[in-house]
Backbone of each chain as nested JSON, in Angstrom:
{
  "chains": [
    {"id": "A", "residues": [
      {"number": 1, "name": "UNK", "atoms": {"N": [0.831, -1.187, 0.0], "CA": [0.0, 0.0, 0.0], "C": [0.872, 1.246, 0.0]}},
      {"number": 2, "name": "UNK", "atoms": {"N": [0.049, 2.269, -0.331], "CA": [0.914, 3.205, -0.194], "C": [0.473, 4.414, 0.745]}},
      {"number": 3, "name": "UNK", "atoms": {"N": [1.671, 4.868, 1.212], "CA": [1.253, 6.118, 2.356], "C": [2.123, 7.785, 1.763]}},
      {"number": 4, "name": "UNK", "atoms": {"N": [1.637, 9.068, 2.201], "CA": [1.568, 10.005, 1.751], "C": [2.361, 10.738, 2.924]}},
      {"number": 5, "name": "UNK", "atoms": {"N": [3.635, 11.083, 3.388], "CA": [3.954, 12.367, 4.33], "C": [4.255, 13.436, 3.804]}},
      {"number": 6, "name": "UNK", "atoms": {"N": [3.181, 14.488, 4.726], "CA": [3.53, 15.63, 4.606], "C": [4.376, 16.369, 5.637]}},
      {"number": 7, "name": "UNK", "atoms": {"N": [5.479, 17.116, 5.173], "CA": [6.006, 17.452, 6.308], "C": [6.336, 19.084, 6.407]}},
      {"number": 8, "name": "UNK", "atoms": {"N": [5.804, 19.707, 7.151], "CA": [5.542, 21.465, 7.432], "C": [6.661, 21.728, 8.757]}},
      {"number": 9, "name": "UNK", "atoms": {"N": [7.03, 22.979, 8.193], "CA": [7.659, 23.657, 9.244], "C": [6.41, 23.781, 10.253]}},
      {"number": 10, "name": "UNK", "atoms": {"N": [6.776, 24.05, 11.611], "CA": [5.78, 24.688, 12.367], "C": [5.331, 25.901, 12.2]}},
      {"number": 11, "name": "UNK", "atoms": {"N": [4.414, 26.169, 12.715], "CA": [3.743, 27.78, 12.815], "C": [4.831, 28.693, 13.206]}},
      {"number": 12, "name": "UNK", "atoms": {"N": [5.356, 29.012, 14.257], "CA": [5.985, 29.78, 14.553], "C": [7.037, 29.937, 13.846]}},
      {"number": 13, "name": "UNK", "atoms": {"N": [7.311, 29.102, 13.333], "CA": [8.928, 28.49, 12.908], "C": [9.57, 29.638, 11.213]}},
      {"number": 14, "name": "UNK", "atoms": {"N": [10.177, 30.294, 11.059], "CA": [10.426, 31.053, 10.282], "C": [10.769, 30.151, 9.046]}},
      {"number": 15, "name": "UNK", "atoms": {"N": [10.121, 30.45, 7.298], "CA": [10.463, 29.531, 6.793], "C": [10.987, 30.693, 5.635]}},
      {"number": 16, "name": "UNK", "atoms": {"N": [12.397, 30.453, 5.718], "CA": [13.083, 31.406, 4.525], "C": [12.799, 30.902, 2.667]}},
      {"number": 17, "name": "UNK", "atoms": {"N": [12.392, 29.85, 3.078], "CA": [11.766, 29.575, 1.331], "C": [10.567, 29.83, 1.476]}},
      {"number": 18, "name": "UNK", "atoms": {"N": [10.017, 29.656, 2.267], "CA": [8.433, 29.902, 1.48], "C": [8.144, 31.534, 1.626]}},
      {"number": 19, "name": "UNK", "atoms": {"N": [9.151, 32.509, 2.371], "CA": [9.388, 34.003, 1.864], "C": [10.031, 34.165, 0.613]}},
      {"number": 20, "name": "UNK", "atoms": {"N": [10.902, 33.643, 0.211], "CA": [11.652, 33.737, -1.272], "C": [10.31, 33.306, -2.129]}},
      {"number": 21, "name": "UNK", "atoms": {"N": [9.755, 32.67, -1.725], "CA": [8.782, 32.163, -3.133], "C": [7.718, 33.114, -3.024]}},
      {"number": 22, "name": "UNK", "atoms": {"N": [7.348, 34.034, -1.763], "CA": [6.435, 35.057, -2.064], "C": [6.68, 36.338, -2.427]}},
      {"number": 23, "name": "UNK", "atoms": {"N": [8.344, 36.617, -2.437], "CA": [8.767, 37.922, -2.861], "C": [8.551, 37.31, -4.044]}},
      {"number": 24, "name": "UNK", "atoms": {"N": [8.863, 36.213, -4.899], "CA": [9.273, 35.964, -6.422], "C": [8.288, 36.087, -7.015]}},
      {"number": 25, "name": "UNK", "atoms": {"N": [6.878, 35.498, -6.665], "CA": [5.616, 35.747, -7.172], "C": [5.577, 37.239, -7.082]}},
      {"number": 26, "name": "UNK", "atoms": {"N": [5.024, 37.709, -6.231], "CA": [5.082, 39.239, -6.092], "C": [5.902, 40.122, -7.338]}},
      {"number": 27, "name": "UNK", "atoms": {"N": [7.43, 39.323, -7.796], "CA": [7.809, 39.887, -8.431], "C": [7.488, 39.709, -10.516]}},
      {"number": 28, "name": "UNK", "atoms": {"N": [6.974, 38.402, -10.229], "CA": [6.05, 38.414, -11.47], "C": [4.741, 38.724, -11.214]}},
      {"number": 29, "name": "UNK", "atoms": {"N": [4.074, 39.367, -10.709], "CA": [2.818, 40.21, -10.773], "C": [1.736, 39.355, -10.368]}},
      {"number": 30, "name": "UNK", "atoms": {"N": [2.3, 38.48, -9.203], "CA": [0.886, 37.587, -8.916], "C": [0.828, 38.191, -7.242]}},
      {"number": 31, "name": "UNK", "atoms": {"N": [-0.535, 39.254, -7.6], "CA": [-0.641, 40.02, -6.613], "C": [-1.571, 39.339, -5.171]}},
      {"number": 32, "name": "UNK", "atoms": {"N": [-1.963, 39.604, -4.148], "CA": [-2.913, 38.814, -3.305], "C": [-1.812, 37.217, -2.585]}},
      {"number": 33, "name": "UNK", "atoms": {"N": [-0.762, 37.262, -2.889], "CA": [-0.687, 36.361, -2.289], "C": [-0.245, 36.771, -0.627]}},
      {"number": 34, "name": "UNK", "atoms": {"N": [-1.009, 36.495, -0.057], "CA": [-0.449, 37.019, 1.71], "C": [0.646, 36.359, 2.237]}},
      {"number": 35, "name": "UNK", "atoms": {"N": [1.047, 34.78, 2.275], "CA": [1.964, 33.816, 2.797], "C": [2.278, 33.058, 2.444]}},
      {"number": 36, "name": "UNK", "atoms": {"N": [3.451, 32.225, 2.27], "CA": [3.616, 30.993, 1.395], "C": [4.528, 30.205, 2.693]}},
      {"number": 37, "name": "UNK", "atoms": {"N": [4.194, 28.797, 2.665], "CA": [4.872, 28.067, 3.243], "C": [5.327, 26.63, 2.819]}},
      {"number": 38, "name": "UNK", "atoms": {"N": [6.816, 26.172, 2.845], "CA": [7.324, 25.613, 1.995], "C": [7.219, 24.153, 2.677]}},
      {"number": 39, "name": "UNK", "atoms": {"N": [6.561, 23.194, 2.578], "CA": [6.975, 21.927, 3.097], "C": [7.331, 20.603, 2.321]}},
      {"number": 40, "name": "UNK", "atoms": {"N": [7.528, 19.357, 2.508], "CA": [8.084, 18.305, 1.899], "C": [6.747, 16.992, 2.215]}},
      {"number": 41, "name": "UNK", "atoms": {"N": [7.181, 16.705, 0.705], "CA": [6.115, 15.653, 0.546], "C": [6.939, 14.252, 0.391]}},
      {"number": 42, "name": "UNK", "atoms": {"N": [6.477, 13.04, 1.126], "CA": [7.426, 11.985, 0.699], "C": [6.088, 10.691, 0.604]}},
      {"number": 43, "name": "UNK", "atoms": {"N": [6.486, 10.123, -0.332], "CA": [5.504, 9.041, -1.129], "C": [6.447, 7.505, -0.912]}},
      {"number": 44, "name": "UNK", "atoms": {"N": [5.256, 7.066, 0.399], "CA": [6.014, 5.78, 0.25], "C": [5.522, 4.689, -0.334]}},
      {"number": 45, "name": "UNK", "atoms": {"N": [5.561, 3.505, -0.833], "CA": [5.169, 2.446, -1.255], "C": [5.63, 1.304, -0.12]}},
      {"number": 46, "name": "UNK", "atoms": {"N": [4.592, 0.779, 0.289], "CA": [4.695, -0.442, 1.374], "C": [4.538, -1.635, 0.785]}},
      {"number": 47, "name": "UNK", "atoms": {"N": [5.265, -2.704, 1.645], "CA": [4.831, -4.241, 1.2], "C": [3.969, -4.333, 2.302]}},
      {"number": 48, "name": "UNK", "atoms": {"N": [3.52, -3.61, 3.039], "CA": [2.189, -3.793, 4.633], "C": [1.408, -3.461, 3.714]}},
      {"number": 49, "name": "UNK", "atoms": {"N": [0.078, -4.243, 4.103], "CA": [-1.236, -4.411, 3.802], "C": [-2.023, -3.879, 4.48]}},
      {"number": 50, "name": "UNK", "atoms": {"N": [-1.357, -4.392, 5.808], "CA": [-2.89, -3.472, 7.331], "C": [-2.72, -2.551, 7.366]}},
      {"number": 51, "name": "UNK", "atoms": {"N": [-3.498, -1.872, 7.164], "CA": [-3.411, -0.283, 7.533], "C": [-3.234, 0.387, 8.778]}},
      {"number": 52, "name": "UNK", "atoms": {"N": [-3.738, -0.239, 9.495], "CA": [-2.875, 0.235, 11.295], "C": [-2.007, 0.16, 11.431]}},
      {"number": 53, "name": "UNK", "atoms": {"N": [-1.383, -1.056, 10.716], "CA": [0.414, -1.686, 10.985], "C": [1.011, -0.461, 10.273]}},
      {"number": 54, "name": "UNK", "atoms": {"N": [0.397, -0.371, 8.684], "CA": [0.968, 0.284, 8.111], "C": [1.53, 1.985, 8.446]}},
      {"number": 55, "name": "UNK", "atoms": {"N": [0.232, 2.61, 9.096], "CA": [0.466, 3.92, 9.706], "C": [1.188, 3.894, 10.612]}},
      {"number": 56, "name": "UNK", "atoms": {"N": [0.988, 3.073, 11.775], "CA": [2.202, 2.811, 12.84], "C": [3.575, 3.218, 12.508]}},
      {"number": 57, "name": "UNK", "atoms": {"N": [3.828, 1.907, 11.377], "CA": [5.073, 2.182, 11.077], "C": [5.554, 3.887, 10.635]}},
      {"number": 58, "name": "UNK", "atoms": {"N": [4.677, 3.727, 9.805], "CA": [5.29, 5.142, 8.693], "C": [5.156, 6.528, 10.219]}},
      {"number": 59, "name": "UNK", "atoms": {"N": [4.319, 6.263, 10.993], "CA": [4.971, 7.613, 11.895], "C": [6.407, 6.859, 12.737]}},
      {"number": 60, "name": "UNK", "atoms": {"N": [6.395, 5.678, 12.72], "CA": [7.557, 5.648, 13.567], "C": [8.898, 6.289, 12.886]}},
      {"number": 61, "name": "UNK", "atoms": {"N": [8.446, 6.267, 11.419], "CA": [9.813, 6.228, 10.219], "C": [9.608, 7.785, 10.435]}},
      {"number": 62, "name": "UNK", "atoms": {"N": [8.834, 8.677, 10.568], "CA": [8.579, 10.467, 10.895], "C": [9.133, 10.596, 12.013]}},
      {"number": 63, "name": "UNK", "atoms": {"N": [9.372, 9.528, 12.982], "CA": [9.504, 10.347, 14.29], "C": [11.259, 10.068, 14.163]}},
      {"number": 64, "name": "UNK", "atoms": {"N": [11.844, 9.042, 13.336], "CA": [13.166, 8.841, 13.469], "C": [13.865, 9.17, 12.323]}},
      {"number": 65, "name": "UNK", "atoms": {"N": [12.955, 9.798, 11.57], "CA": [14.414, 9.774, 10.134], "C": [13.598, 11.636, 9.366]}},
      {"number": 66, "name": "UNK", "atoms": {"N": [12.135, 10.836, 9.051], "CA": [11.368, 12.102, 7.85], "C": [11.44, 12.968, 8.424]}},
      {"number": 67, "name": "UNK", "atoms": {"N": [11.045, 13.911, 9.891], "CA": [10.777, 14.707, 10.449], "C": [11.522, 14.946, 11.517]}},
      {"number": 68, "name": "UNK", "atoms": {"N": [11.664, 16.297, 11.629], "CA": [12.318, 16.485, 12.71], "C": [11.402, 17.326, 13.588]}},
      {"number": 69, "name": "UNK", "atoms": {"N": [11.016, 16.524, 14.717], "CA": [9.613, 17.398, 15.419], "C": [10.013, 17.953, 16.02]}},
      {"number": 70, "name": "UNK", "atoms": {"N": [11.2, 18.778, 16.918], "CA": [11.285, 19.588, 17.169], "C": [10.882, 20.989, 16.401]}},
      {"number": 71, "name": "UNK", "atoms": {"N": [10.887, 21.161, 15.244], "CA": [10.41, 22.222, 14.378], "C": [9.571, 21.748, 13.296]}},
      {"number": 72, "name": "UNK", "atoms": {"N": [9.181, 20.826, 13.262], "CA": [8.419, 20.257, 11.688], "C": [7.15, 19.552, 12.628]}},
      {"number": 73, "name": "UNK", "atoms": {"N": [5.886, 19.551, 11.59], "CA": [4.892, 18.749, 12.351], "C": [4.704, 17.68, 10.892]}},
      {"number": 74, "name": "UNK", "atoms": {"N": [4.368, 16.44, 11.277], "CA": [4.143, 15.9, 10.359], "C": [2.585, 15.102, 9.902]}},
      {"number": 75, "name": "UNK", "atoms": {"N": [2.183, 14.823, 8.388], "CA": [0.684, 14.344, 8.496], "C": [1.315, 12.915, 8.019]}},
      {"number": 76, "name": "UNK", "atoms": {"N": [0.537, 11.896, 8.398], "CA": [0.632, 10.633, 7.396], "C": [-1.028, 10.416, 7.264]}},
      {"number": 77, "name": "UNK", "atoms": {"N": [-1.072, 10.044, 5.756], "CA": [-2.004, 9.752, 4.993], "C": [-1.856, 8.399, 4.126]}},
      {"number": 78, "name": "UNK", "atoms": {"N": [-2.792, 7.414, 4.216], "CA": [-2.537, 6.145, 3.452], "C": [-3.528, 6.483, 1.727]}},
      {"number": 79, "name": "UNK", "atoms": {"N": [-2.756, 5.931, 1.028], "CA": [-3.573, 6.207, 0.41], "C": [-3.984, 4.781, -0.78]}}
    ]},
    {"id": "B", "residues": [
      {"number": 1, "name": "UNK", "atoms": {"N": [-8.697, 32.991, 0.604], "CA": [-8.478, 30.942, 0.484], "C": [-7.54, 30.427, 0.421]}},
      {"number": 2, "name": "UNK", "atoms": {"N": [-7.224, 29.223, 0.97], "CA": [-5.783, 28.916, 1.125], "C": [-5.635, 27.589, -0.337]}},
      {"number": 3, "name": "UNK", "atoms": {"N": [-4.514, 27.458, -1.091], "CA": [-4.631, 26.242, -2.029], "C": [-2.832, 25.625, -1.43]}},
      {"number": 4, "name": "UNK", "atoms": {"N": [-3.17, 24.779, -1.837], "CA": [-2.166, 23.508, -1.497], "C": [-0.974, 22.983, -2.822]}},
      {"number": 5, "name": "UNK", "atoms": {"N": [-0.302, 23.323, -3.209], "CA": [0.641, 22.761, -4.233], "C": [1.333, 21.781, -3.79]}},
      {"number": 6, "name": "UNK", "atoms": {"N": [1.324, 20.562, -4.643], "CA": [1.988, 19.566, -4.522], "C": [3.106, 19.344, -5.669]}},
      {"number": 7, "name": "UNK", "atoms": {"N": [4.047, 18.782, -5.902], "CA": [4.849, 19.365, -7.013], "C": [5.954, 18.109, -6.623]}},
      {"number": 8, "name": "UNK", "atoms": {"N": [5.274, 16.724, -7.978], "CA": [6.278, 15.802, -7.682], "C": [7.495, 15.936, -8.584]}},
      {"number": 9, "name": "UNK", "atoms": {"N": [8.669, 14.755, -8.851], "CA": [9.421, 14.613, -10.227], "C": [8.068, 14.107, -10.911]}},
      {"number": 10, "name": "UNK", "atoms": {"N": [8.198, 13.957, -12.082], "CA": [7.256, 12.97, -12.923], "C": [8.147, 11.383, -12.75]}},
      {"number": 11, "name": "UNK", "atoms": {"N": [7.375, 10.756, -13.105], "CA": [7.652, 9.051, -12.7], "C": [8.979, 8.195, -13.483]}},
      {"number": 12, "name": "UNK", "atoms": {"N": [9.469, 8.933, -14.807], "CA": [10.086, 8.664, -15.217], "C": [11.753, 8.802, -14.756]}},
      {"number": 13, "name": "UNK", "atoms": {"N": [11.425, 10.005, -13.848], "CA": [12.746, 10.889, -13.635], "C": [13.614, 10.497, -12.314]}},
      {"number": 14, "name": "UNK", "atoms": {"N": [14.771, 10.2, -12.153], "CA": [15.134, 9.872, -11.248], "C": [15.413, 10.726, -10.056]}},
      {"number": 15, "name": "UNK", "atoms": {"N": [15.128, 10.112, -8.522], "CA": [14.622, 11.179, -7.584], "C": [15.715, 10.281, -6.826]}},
      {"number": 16, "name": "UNK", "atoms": {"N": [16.939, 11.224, -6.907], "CA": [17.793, 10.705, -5.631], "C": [17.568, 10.995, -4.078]}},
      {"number": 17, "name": "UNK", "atoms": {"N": [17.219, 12.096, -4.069], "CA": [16.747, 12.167, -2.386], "C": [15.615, 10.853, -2.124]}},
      {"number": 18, "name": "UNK", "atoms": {"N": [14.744, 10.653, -3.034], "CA": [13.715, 9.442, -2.727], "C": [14.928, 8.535, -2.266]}},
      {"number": 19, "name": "UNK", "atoms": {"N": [15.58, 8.138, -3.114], "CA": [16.487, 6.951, -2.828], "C": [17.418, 6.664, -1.695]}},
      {"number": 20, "name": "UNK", "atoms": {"N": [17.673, 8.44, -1.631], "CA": [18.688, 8.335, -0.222], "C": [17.247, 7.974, 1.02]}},
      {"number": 21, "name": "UNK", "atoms": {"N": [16.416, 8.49, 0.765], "CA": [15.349, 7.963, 1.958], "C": [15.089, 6.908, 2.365]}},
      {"number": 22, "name": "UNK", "atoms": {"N": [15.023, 5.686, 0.904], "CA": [14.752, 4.397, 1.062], "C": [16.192, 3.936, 1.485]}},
      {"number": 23, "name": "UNK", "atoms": {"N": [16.969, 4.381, 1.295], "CA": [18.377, 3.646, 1.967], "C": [18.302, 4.057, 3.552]}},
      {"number": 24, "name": "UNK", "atoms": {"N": [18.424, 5.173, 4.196], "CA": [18.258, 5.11, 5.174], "C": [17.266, 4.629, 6.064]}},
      {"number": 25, "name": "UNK", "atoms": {"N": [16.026, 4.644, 5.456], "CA": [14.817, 3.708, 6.045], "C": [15.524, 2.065, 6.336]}},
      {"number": 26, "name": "UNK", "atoms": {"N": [15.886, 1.81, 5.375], "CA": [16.409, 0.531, 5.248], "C": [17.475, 0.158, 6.129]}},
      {"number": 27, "name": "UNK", "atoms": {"N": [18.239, 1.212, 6.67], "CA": [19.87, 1.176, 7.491], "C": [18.914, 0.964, 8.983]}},
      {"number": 28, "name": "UNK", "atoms": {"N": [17.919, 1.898, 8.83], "CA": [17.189, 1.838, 10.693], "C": [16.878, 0.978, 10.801]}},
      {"number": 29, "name": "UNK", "atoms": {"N": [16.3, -0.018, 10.164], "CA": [15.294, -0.962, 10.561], "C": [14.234, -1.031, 9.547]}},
      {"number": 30, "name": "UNK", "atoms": {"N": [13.836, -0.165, 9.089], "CA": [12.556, -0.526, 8.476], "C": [12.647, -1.089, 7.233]}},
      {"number": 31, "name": "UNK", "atoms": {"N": [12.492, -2.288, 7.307], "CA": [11.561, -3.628, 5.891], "C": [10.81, -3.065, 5.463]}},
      {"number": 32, "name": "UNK", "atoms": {"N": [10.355, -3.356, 4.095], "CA": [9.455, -3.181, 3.204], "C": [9.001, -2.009, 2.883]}},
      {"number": 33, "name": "UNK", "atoms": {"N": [9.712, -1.31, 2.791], "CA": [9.714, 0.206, 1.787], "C": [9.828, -0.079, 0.539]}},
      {"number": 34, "name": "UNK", "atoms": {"N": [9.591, -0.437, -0.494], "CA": [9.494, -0.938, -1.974], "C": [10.25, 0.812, -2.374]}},
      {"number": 35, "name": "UNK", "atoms": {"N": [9.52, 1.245, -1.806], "CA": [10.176, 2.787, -2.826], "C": [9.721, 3.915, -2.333]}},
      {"number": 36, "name": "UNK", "atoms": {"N": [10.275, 5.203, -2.644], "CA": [10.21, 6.622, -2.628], "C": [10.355, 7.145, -2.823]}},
      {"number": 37, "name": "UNK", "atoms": {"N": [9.508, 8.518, -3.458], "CA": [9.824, 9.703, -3.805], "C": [9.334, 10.695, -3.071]}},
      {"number": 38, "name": "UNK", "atoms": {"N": [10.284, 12.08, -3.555], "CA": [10.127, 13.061, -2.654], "C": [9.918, 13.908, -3.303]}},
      {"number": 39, "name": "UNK", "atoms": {"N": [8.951, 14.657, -3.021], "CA": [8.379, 15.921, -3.543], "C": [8.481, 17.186, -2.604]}},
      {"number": 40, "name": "UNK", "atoms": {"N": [7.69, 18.282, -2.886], "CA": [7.219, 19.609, -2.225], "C": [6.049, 19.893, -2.355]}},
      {"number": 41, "name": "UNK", "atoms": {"N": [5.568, 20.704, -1.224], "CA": [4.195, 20.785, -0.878], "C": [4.224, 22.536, -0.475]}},
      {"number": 42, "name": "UNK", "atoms": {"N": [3.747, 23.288, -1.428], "CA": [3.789, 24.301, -1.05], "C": [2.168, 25.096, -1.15]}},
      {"number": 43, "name": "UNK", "atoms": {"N": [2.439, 25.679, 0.138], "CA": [0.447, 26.567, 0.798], "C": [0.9, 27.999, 0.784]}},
      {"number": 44, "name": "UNK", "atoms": {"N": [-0.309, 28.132, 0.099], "CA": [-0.641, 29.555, -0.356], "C": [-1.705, 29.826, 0.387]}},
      {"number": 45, "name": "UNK", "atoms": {"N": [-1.785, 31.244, 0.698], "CA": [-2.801, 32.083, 1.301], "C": [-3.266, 33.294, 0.376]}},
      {"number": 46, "name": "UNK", "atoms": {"N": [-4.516, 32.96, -0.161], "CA": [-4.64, 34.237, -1.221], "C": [-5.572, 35.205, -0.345]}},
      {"number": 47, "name": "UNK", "atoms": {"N": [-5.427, 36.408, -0.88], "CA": [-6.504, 37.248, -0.756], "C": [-8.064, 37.046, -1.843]}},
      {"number": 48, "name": "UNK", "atoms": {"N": [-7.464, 35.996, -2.791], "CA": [-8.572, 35.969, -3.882], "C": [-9.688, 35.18, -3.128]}},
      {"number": 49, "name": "UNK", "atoms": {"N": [-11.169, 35.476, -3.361], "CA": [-12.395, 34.352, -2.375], "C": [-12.581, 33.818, -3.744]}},
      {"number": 50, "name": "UNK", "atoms": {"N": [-12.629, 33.852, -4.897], "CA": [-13.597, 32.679, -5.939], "C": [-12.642, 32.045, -6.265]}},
      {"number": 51, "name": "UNK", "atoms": {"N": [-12.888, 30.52, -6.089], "CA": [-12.025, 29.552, -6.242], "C": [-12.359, 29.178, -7.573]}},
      {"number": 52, "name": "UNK", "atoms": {"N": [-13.039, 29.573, -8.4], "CA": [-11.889, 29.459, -10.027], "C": [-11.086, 30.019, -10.443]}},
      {"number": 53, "name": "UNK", "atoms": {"N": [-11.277, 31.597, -9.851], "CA": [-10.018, 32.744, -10.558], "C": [-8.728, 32.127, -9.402]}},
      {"number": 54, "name": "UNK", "atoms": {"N": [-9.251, 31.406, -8.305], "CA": [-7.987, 31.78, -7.13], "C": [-6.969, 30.166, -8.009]}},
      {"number": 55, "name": "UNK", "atoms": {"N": [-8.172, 29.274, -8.656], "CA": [-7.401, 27.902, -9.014], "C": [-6.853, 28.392, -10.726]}},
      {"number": 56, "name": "UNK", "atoms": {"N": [-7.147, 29.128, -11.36], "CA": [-6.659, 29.705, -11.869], "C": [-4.844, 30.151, -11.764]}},
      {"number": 57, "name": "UNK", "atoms": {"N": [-5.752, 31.064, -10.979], "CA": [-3.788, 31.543, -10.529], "C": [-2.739, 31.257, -10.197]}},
      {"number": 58, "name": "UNK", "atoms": {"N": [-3.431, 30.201, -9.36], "CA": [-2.57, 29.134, -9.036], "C": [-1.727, 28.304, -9.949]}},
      {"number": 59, "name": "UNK", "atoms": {"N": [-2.318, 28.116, -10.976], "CA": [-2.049, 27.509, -12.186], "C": [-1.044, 27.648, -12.636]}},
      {"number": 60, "name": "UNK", "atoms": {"N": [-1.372, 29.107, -12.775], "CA": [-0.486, 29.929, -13.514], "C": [1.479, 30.477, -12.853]}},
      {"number": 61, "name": "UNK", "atoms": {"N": [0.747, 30.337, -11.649], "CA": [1.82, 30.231, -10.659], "C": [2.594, 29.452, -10.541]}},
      {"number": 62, "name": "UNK", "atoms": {"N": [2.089, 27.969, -10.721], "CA": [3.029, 26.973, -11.158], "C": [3.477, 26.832, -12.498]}},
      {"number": 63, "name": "UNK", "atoms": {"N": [3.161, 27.005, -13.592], "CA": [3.525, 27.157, -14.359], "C": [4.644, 27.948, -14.966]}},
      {"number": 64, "name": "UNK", "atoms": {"N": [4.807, 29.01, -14.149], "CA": [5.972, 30.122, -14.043], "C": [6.934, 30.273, -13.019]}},
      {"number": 65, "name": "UNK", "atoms": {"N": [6.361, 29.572, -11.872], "CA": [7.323, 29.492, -10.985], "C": [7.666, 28.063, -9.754]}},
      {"number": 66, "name": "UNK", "atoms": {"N": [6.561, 27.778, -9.713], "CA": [6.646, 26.873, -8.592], "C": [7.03, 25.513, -9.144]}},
      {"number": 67, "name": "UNK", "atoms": {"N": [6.645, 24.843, -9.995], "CA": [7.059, 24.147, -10.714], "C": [7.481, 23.544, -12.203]}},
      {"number": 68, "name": "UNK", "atoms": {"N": [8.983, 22.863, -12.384], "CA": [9.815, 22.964, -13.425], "C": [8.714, 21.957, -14.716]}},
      {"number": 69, "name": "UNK", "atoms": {"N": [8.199, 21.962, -15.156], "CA": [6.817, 21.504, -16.149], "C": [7.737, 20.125, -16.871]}},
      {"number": 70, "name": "UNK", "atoms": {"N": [9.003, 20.533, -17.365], "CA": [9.195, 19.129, -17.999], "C": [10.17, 18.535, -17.353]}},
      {"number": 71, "name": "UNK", "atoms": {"N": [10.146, 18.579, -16.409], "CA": [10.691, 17.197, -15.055], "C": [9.968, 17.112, -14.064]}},
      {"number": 72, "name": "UNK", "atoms": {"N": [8.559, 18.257, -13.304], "CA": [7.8, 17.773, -12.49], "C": [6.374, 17.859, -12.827]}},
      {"number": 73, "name": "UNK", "atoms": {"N": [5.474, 17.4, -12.243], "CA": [3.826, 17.558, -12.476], "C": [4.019, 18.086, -11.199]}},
      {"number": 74, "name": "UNK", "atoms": {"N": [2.448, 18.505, -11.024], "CA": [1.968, 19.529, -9.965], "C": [0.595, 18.957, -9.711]}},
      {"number": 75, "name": "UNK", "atoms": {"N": [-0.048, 19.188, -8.707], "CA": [-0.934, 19.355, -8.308], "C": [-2.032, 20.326, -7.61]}},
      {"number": 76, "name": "UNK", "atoms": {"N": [-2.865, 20.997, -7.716], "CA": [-3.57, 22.38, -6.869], "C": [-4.628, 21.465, -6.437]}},
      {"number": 77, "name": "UNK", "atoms": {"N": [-4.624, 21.727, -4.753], "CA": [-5.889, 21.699, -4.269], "C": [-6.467, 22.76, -3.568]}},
      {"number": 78, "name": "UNK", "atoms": {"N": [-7.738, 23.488, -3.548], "CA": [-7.964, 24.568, -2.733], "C": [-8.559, 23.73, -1.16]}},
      {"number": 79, "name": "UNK", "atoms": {"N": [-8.251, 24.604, -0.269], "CA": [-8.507, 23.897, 0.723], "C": [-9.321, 25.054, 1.795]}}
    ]}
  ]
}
């Protein structure tokens, strides 16, 4: 099966790309944009079938390798 | 309204960070990762409220900036 992480800076957390990508818009004339925030998407493919097993795992693999929760929050999604 | 960009390689293209992921998944412990890729996930906050002109722009936004068209696909969701 396959599972979906998303991984976001936190709220508070200052994200110097997703400001570069709203000065850059801004600077090609795409006006209205208020905030941009930059996060990472990672697409896994499982040989797990159960889907409990399967989510289990994949946050255990966020809490030790994908994410760093001190500043990042992470989603897992099966899909 | 806020929209959601997703912005993979396309399937053909080789995604070494995917790979360095599945190797290190693989060094911790974790079996059965068949594969991975890694993308970006980038959120927008518009001032625009009609979500055709706002999915629109969006469009257009990727198209010019957010993502490289002939090595990644994209995705817009408004959310």
């Amino acid at each position: 099966m396959k599972a979906r992480v998303t991984v976001m800076l936190k709220s508070g957390v200052l994200d110097p790309q997703g400001e570069a990508i709203r000065h850059a818009l801004g600077s090609l004339g795409f006006a209205g944009v208020t905030g941009v925030r930059q996060g990472k998407v990672i697409e896994l493919d499982l040989a797990e079938t159960d889907p409990a097993q399967a989510e289990t795992a994949v946050r255990a693999m966020c809490e030790r390798l994908l994410a760093n929760t001190v500043i990042e929050s992470y989603r897992v999604e099966l899909v």
